[in-house]
C-alpha angles and dihedrals in degrees: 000000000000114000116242120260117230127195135223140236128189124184106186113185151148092286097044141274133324118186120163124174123224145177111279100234120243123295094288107006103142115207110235095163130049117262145200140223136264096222126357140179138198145217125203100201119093117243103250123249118215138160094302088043130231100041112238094181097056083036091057095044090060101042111044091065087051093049096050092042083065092044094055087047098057099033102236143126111190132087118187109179134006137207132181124186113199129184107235088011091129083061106019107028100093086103094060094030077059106043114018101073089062098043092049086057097041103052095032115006103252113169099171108062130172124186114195145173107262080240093059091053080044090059089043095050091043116041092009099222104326116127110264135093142259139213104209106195132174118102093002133002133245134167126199141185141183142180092200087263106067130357124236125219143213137178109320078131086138124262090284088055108021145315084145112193089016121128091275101042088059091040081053101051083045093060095038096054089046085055093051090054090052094055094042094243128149111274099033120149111207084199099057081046093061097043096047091050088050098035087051097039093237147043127311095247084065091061100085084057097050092036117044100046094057120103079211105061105124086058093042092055086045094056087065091051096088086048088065091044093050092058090038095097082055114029116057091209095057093045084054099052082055100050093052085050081055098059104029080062092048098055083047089065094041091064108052097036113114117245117256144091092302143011128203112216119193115194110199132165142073096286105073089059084092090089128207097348085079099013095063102057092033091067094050095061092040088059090042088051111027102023092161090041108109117205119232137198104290119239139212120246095221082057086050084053099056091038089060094038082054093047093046094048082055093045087238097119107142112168115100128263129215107169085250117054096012110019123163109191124211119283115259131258117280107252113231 
């Protein structure tokens, strides 16, 4: 009898890396809906970012022991389809465009590979493979939206050049606005004064020296996002951080939504387990802005890694590529 295939999903992202094994569906199931894995691990450990960008090799050397360590739980050996969702990986992905094919086939013989935008695994998490369109948000913030032919884009530029209304923007804003209190400018928030100094161990003047030299900043300024959350139903400037998150995220959707009678928007990510501090307004822009579009269950992107690694292992993968934010490289050489 022949042993049961699995597939595999990989979320890498600005918090670490997700990976979970499932069972690949039956010859040409075709997966509609989003769907989880069977076992799954984490690093917490980013994936590192160098000159070629994303970096395949330090992705790989996590990975692969995680990858063998499922395999032994669950007692298989084939792999029949892979998908990784990376964040950056439209701008920042030619090192594992590059590499990763090979070293899939090399360490465990996979021979269907998708590489994806980490909001491309978000939409399929999120909506399967319906036309929509989705906002991921935790470190950073992308929306995406597709008619099935093309996908649009917006932001996801990364938290130097945008990711507006993302877990470090609003980090960001937090600890902008406690510097300007301690400076005694306009737009200060003595709150926000008062958590950064406790959240950091120190005063605020030490920030630049813990913060600049770090490879993690993004992460780290997002870690301080829920602390202004968490102020924002006392404190109007933090309120205020989080409405023009709000918004910043809702024009976002606007913009990538297809046009039509209706458009369905999936939010998924950690951000929005802030709650109503950011929920509520939120879903005032997005009525200002989208008033026909209609919000589904959010997804996860690691489930919309596993859904497209199941797709592609059918051969029912519908949702467009473009060789960015959704690019399936050749299948490799036979081997002799």
């Amino acid at each position: 009898m022949t042993s049961p295939s699995w597939v595999l999903g990989v979320d890498s992202g600005g918090s670490g890396l997700r990976t979970a094994l499932a069972p690949a569906r039956a010859e040409g199931a075709v997966d509609e809906e989003p769907g989880g894995g069977l076992a799954s691990l984490d690093s917490r450990e980013p994936v590192r970012t160098g000159d070629d960008g994303i970096d395949a090799g330090h992705l790989m050397a996590q990975l692969a022991p995680m990858v063998r360590e499922l395999l032994d739980r669950v007692g298989g050996d084939r792999i029949a389809a892979v998908a990784v969702g990376a964040a950056g990986m439209a701008t920042l992905g030619d090192d594992l465009r590059r590499r990763l094919p090979g070293a899939f086939d090399e360490a465990f013989g996979v021979r269907h590979l998708a590489l994806a935008a980490d909001g491309v695994t978000a939409y399929a998490g999120a909506l399967g493979q319906r036309p929509g369109a989705v906002v991921a948000a935790g470190t950073g913030m992308i929306a995406l939206g597709t008619d099935l032919r093309t996908w649009r884009r917006a932001d996801g530029w990364g938290h130097l050049l945008g990711d507006c209304g993302g877990g470090a923007w609003i980090g960001r804003a937090g600890l902008e606005a406690a510097m300007r209190a301690h400076d005694g400018r306009r737009g200060g928030s003595a709150a926000l004064l008062a958590r950064a100094e406790a959240f950091f161990d120190g005063p605020v003047t030490e920030l630049p020296g813990k913060l600049y030299p770090r490879a993690d900043r993004p992460a780290v300024l997002a870690s301080f996002a829920p602390e202004v959350a968490g102020l924002a139903p006392h404190d109007p400037v933090a309120a205020g951080i989080l409405r023009d998150a709000a918004r910043h995220i809702a024009e976002a959707a606007a913009a990538v939504c297809p046009s039509g009678a209706e458009c369905e928007v999936g939010l998924t990510g950690g951000l929005f387990r802030m709650g109503d501090p950011l929920l509520a307004p939120l879903a005032e822009e997005l009525a200002v802005l989208l008033p026909s579009a209609r919000a589904v269950a959010a997804g996860d992107p690691l489930d919309g890694a596993v859904a497209l690694a199941r797709a592609l292992a059918s051969g029912g993968l519908r949702l467009p590529s473009d060789g960015r934010l959704l690019h399936l490289p050749p299948e490799p050489a036979a081997r002799p």
